[in-house]
Each structure stands twice: as structure tokens, then as C-alpha cells.
Backbone as JSON, one array per atom type, in Angstrom:
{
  "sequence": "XXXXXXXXXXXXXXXXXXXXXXXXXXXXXXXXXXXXXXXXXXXXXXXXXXXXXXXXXXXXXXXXXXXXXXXXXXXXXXXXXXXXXXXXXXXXXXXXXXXXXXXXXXXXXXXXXXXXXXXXXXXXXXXXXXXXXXXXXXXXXXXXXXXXXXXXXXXXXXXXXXXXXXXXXXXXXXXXXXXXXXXXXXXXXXXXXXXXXXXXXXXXXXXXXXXXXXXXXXXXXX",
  "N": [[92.37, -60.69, -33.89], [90.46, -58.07, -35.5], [91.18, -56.25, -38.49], [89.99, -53.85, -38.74], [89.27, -50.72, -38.32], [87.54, -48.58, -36.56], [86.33, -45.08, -35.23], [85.3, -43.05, -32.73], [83.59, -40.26, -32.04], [83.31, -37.11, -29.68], [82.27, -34.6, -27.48], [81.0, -34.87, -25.41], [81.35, -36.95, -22.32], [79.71, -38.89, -21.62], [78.07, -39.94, -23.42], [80.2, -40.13, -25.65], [81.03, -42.81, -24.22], [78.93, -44.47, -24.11], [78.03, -44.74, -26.94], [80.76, -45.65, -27.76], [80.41, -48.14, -26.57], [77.69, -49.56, -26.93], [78.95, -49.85, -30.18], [80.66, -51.43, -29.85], [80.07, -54.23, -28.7], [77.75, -54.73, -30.42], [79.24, -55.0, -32.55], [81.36, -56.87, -32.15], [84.21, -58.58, -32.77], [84.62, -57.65, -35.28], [85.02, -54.63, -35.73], [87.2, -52.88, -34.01], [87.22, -50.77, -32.17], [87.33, -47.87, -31.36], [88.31, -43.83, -29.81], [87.66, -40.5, -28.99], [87.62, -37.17, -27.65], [87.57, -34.84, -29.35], [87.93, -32.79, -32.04], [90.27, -32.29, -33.17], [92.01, -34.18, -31.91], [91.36, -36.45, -32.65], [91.84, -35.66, -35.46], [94.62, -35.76, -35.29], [95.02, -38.91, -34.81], [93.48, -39.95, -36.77], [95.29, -38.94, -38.92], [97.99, -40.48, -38.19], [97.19, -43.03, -38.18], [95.31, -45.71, -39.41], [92.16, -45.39, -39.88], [89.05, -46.99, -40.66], [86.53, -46.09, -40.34], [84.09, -43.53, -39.52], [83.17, -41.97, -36.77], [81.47, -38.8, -35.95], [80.86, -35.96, -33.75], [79.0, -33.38, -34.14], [78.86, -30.35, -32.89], [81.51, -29.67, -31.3], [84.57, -28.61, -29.29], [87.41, -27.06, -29.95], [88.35, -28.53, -32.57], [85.63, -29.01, -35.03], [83.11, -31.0, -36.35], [82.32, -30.55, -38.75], [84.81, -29.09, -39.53], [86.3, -30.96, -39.14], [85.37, -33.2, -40.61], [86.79, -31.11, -43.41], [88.85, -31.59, -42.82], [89.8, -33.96, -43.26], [89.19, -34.83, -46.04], [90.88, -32.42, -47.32], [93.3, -33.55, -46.63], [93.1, -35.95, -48.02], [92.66, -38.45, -46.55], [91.89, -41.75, -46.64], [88.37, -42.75, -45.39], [85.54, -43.85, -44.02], [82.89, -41.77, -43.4], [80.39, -40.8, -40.82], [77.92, -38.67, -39.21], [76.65, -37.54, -36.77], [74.46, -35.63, -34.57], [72.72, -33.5, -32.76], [71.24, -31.3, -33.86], [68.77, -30.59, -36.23], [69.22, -29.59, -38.94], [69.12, -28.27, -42.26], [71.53, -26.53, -43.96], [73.49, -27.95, -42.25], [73.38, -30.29, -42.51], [73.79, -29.97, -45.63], [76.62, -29.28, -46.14], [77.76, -31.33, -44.35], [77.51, -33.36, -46.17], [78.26, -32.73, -48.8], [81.11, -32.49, -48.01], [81.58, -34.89, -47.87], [80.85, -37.12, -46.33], [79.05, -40.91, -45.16], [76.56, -40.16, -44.09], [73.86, -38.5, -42.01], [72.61, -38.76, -38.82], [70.11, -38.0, -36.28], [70.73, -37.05, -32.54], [68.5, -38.13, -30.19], [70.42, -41.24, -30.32], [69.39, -44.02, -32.88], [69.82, -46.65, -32.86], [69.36, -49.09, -34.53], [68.99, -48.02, -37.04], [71.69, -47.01, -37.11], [73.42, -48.91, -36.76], [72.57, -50.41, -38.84], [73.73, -48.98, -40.94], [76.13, -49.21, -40.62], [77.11, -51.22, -40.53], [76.48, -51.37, -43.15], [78.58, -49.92, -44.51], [81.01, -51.05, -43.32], [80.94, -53.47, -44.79], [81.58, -52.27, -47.35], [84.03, -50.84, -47.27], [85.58, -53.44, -46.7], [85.16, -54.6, -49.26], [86.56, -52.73, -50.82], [89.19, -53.22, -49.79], [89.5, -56.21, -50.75], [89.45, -55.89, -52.88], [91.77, -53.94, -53.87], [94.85, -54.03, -54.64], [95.66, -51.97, -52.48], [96.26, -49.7, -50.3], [96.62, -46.33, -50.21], [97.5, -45.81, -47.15], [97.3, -43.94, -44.22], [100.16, -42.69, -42.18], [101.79, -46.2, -40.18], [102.26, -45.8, -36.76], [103.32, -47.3, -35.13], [105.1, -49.04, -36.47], [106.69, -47.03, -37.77], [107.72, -45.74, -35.13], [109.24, -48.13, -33.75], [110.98, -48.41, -35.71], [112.56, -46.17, -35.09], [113.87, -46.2, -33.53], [114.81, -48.49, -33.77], [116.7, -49.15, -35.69], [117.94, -46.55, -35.92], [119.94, -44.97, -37.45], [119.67, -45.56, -40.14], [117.39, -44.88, -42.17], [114.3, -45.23, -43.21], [111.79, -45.46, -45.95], [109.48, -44.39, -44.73], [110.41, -43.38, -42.25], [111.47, -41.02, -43.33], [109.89, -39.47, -44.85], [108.39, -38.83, -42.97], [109.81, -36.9, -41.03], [110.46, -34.91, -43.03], [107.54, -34.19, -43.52], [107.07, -32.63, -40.83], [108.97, -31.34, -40.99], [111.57, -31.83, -39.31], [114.66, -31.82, -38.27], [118.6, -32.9, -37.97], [118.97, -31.52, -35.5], [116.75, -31.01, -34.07], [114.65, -31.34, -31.5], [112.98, -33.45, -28.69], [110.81, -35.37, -26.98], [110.57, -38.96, -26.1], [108.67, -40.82, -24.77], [108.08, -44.39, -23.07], [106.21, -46.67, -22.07], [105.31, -49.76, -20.57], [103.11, -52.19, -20.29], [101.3, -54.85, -18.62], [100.05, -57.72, -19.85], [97.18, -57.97, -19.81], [96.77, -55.39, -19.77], [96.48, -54.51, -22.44], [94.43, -54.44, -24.06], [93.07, -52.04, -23.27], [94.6, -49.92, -24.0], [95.28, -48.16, -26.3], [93.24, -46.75, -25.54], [94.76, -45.4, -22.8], [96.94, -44.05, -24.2], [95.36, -42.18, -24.92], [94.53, -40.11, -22.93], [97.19, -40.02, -21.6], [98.42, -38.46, -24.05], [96.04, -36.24, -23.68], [96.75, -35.29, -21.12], [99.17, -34.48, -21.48], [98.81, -32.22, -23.77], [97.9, -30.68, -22.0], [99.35, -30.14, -19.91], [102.01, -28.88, -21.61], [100.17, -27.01, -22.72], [99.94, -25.14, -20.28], [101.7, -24.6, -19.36], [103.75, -22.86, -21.03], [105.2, -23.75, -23.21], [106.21, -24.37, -26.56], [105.32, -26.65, -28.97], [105.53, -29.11, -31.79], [104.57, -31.46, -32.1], [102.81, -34.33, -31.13], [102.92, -37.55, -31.09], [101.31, -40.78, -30.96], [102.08, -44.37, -30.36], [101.86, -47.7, -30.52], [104.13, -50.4, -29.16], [105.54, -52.81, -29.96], [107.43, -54.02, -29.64], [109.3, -53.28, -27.53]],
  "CA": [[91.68, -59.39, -33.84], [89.85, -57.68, -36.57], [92.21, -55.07, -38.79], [89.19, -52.85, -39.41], [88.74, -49.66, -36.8], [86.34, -47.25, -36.06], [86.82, -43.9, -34.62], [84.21, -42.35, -32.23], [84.49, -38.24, -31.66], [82.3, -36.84, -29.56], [82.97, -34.27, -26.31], [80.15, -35.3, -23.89], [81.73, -38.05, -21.68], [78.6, -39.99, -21.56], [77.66, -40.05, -24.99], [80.85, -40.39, -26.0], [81.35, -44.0, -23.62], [77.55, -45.0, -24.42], [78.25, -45.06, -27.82], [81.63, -46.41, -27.8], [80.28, -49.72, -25.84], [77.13, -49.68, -28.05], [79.27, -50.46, -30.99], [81.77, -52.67, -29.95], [79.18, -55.01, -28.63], [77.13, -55.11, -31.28], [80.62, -55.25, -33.75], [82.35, -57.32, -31.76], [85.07, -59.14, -33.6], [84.26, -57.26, -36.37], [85.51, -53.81, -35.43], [88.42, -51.99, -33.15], [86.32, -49.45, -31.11], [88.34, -46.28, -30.66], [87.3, -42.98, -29.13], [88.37, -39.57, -28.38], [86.5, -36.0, -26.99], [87.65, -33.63, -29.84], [88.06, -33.06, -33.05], [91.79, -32.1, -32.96], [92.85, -35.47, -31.48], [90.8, -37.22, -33.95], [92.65, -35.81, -37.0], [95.98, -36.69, -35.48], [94.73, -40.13, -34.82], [93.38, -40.0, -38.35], [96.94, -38.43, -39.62], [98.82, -41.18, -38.06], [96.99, -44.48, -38.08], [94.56, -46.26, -40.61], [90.68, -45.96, -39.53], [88.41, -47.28, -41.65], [84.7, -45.33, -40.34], [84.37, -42.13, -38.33], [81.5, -41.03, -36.26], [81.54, -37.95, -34.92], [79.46, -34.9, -33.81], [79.18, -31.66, -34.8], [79.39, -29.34, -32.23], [82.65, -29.85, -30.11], [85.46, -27.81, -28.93], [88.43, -27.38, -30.28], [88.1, -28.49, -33.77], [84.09, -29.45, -34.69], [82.69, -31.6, -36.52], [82.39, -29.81, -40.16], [86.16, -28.86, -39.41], [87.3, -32.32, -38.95], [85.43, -33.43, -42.27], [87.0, -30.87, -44.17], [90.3, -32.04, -42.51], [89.93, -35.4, -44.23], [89.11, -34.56, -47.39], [91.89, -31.71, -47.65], [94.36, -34.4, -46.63], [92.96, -37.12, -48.98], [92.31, -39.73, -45.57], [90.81, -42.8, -47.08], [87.91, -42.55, -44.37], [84.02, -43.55, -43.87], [82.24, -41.14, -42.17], [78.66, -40.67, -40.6], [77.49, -37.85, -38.12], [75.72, -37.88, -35.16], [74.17, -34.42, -34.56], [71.24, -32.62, -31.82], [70.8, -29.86, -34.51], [68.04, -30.98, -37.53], [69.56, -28.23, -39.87], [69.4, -28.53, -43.65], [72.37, -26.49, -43.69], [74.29, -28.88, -41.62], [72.96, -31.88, -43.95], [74.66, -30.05, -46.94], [78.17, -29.19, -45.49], [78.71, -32.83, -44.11], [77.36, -34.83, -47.01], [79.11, -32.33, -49.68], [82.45, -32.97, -47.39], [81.71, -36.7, -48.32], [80.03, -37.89, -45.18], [78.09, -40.94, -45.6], [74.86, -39.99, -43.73], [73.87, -37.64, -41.2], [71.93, -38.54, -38.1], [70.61, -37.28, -35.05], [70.84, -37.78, -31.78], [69.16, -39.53, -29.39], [70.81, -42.33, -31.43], [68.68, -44.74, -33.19], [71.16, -47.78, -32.67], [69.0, -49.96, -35.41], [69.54, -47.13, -37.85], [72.81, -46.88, -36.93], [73.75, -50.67, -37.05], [72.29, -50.71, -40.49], [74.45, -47.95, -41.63], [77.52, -49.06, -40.4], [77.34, -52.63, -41.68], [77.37, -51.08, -44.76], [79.91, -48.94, -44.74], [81.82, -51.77, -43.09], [81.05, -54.29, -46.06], [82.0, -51.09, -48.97], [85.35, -50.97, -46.73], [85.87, -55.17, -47.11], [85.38, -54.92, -50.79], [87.19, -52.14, -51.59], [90.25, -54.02, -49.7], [89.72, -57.06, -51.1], [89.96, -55.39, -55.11], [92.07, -52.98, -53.98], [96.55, -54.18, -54.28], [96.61, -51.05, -51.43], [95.8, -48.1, -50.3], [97.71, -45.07, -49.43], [97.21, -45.77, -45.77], [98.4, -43.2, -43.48], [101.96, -43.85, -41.65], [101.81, -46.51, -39.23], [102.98, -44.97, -35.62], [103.8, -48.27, -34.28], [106.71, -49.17, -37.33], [107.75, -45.99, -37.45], [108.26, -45.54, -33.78], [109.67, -49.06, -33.77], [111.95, -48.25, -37.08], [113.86, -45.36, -34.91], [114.39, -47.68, -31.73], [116.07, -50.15, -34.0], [117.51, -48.1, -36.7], [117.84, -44.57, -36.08], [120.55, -44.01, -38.41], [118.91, -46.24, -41.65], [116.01, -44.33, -42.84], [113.66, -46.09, -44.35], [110.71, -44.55, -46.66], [108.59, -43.63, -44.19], [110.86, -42.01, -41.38], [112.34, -39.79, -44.61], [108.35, -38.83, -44.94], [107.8, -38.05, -41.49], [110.95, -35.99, -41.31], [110.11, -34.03, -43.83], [106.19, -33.48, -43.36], [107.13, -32.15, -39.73], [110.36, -30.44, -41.37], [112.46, -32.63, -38.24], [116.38, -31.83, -38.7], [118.78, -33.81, -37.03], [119.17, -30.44, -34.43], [115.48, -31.19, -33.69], [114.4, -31.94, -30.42], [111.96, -33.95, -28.86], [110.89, -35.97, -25.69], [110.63, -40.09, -26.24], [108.49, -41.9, -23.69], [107.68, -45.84, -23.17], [105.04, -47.43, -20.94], [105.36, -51.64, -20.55], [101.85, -52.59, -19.8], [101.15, -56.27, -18.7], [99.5, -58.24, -21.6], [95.9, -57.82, -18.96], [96.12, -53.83, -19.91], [96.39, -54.48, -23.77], [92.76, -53.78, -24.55], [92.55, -50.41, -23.0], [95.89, -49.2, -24.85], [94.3, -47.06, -26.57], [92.38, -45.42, -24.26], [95.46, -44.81, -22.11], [97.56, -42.95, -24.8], [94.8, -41.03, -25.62], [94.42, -39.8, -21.85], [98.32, -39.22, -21.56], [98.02, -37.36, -25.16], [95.53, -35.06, -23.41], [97.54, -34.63, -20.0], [100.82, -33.57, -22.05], [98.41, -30.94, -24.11], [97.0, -29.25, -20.97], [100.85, -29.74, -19.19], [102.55, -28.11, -22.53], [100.14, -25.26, -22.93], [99.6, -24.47, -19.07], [103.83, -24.28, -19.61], [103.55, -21.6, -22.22], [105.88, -24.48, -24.36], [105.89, -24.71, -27.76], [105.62, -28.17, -29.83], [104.7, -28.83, -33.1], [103.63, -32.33, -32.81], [102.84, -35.29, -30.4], [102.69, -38.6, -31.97], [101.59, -41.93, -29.85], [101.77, -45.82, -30.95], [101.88, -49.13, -29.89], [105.39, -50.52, -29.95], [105.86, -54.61, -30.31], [109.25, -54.68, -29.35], [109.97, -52.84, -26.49]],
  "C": [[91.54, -58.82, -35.24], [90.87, -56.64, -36.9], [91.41, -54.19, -39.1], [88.8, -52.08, -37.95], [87.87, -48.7, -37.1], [86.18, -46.54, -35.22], [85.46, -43.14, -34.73], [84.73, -40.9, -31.51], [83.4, -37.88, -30.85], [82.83, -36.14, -27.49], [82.15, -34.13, -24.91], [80.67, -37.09, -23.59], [80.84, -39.59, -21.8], [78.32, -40.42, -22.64], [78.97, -41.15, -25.82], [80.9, -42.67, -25.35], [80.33, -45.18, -24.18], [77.43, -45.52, -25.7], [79.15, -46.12, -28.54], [81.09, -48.57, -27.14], [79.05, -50.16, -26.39], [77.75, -50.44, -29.17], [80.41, -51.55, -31.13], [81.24, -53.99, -29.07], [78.71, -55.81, -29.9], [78.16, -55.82, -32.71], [81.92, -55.81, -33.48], [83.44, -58.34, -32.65], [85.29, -58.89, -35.26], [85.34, -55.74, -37.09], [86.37, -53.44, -34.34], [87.55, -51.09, -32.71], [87.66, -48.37, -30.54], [87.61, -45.05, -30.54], [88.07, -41.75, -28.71], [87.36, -38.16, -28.05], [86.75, -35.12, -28.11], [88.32, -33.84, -31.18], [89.87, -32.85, -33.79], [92.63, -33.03, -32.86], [92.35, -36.46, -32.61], [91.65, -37.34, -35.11], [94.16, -35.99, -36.56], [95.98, -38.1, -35.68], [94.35, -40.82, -36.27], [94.56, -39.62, -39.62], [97.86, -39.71, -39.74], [98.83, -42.5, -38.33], [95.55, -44.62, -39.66], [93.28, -46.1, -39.43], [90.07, -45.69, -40.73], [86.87, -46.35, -41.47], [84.86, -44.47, -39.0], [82.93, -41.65, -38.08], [82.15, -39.97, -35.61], [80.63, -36.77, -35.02], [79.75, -33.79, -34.19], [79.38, -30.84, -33.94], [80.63, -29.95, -31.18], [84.19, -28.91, -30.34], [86.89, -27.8, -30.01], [88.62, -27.03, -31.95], [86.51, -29.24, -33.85], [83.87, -30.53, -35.55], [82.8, -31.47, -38.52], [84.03, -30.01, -40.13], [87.2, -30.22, -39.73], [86.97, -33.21, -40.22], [86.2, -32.73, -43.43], [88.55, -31.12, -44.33], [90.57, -33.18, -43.05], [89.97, -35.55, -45.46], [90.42, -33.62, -47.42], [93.54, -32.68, -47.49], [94.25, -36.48, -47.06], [93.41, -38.07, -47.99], [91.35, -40.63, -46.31], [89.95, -43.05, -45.31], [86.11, -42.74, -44.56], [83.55, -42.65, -43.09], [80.55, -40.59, -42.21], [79.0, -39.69, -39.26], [76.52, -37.25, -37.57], [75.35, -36.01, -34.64], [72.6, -33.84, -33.63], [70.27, -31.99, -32.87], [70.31, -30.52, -36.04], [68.04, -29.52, -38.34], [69.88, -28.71, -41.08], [70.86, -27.89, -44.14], [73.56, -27.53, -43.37], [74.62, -30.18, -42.57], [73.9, -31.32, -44.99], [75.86, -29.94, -46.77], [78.46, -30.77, -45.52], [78.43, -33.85, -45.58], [78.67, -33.63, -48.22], [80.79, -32.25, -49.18], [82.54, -34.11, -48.06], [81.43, -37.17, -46.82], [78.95, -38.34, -45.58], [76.31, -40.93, -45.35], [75.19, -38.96, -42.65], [72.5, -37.96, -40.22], [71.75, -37.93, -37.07], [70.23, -37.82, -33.73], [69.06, -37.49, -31.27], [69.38, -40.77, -30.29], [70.0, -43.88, -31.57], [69.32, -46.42, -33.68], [70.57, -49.0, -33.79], [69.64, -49.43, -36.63], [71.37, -47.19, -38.17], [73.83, -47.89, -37.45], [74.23, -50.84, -37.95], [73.36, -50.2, -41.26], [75.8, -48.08, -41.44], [78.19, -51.05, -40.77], [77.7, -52.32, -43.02], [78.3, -50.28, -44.79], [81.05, -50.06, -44.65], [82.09, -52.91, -44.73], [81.69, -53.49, -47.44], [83.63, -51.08, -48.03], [86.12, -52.28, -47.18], [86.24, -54.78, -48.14], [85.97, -53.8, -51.31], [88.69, -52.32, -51.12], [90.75, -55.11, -50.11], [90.11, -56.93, -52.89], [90.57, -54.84, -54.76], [93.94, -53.47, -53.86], [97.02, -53.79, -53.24], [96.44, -50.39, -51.43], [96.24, -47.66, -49.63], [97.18, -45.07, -47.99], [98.19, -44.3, -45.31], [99.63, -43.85, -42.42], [101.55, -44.42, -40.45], [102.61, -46.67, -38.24], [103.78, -46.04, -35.13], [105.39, -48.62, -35.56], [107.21, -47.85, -37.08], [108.46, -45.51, -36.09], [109.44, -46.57, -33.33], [111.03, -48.8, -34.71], [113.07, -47.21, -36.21], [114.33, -45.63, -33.71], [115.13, -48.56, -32.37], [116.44, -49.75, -35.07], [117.19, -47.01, -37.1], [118.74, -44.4, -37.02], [120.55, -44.82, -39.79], [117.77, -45.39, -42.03], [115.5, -44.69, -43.46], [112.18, -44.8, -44.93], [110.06, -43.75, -45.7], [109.38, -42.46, -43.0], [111.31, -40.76, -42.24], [111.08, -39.08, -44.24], [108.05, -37.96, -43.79], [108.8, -37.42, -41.21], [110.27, -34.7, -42.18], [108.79, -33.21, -43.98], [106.57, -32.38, -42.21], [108.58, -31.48, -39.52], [111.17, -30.62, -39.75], [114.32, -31.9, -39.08], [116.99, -32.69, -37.61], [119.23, -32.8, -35.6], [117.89, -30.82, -33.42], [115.41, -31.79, -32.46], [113.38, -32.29, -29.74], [112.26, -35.13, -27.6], [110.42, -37.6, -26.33], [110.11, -40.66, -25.15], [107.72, -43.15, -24.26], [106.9, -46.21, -22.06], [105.15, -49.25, -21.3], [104.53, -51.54, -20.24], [101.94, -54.43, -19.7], [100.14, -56.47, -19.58], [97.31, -57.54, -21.16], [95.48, -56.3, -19.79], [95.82, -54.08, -21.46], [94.79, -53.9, -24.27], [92.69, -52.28, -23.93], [93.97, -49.56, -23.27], [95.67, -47.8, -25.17], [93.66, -45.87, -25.99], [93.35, -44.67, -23.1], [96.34, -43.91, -22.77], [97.05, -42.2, -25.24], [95.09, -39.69, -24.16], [95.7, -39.4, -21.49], [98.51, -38.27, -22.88], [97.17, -36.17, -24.51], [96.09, -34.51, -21.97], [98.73, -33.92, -20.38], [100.45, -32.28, -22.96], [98.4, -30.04, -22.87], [98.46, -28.95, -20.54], [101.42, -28.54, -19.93], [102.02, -26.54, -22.48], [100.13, -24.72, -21.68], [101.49, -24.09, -18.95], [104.3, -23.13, -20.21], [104.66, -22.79, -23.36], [105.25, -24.43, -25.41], [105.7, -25.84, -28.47], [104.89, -28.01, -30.75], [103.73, -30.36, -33.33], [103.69, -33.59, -31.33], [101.92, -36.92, -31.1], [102.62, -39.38, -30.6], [101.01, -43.22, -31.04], [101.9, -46.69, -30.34], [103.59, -49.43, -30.27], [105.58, -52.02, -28.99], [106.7, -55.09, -29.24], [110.15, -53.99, -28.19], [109.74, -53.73, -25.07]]
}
């Protein structure tokens, strides 16, 4: 499987799916197809894990579209991004490209256009991995989740990090769940921790609870 992903935002169901199966067709073995409704879940997903190219739209709930570019840039995410947009506003055009977004189309989506535009991005991704020793990836969920299942009391670089971003003490408290999937579910992973990620928002706030953070990963070794 390909190590290069691509993260689709977008909070119409249809769109959102249409798109998603659009490009992982056309980019099959090429790209990771990932997908979420809002711009909120996005930049955790973008906080926690490495994606290499980001579509997403502009108007959606939560956090939007603008919002979630300026969320990338303010937290220096190595990140492609192109967006997908109803609204032919010059305005709009200057916000996302002066974010650093690299194009701006609109919808109904012109899937040649699109293609084109995301080949290249994909190929400027390649070659700036293949010159590149390394790049400040963001922390990956699956070691670190893994790292405090099999040595909670070693700390290695990164749990120190994530400690400390999310000012954790060892008083700190915090719920730990695991799901075994047979090897069959593996491909729709993804799509299921996004979907328990958004059942434990609505649970939490319909709770009046507080939390500061909900992290999800893949984990190897359980």
C-alpha cells in the first residue's frame, strides 16, 4: 500500500462519498483515500497523522473551509491543498490561494481538471520526499498509542511532546478504547474511527462533559 494520503472535507454526504470513490479509483495504488464532513475533524486528523493533499470545501459547519487553511498554515502542516467551492467569488480566490492553497475550483467537479491537478501535486509531494532526509511530519497516532501500551513508564520523544502540547500530568485522566477488527474490515478503518470520533463528540457534548482532546489510530499490536 501506497504511503501517500489524501484527505477529502466536505459536509454534504453525497458529495462528500462521490468524490471520495472518484479519487481512489482513478488513484488507485497511488493514493490512501480518506474523508471526513467538517473542518474540525480534518485538522485533528491533520494534527495527528501525515496527509500529503487536502481537498476541501468552503462552506461547512463547524470549522469552514478558509478556517481550516488558516489552521494549517498557523501550525506549519506540511500539506497540499486544493478547494472545491459552489461560490465563483474573487474574494474567496484570494483568501485560499494567499493561505497557500494550490488552486481553487468549483463545483460541479470537473474530474479531468481535477485529475490533472492532483497528479501534480502528487508528483511535487514524490520529489520533495525523495530530496528531502525528512520532514517534520506530524506525530504518528498509531506509535504513539502503541508506545504507551508497551511502555507507559519510558517516554520516548514523542509521548514527552504530546504530554506537553495537551499539558497531560500524570493526575490526568482519560478514557482508552480498542476495537480488533478481522483483517476483511481493514480497509474501512478509517472510516470507522472517524464515525466513532463523531458519536463520542455528539455523546460528550449532549453530556455537558468537558474534554480537551480525542485522539484515534491504528494500533499493530494489539
Amino acid at each position: 500500500m501506497t504511503s501517500n494520503y489524501i484527505l477529502i472535507v466536505d459536509d454534504d454526504p453525497d458529495i462528500l462519498e462521490g468524490l471520495a470513490h472518484a479519487v481512489e479509483k482513478e488513484f488507485e495504488n497511488k493514493l490512501n483515500v480518506l474523508s471526513c464532513r467538517n473542518g474540525a475533524i480534518a485538522a485533528d486528523i491533520l494534527r495527528c497523522n501525515t496527509i500529503d493533499i487536502l481537498i476541501t470545501d468552503i462552506k461547512m459547519p463547524v470549522m469552514n473551509g478558509i478556517e481550516l487553511l488558516d489552521f494549517i498554515k498557523q501550525h506549519h502542516i506540511t500539506c497540499k491543498s486544493v478547494v472545491l467551492s459552489s461560490y465563483d467569488d474573487f474574494n474567496l480566490v484570494r483568501d485560499v490561494l494567499r493561505l497557500g492553497a494550490a488552486d481553487y475550483l468549483l463545483k460541479p467537479v470537473d474530474f479531468p481538471v481535477l485529475y490533472q491537478l492532483l497528479y501534480r501535486l502528487l508528483a511535487q509531494v514524490m520529489s520533495e520526499q525523495s530530496s528531502s532526509a525528512g520532514r517534520n511530519y506530524p506525530l504518528n497516532m498509531q506509535q504513539l498509542l502503541e508506545s504507551y501500551l508497551q511502555n507507559p513508564m519510558q517516554k520516548t520523544e514523542h509521548m514527552l511532546a504530546f504530554e506537553e502540547k495537551y499539558s497531560l500530568t500524570p493526575g490526568s485522566s482519560c478514557i482508552v478504547g480498542c476495537i480488533k477488527l478481522d483483517a476483511v474490515y481493514s480497509g474501512k478503518l478509517f472510516q470507522l474511527q472517524e464515525g466513532l470520533r463523531e458519536d463520542l463528540y455528539h455523546c460528550l457534548n449532549r453530556s455537558h462533559i468537558q474534554y480537551r482532546k480525542i485522539v484515534t489510530g491504528e494500533m499493530a499490536s494489539c
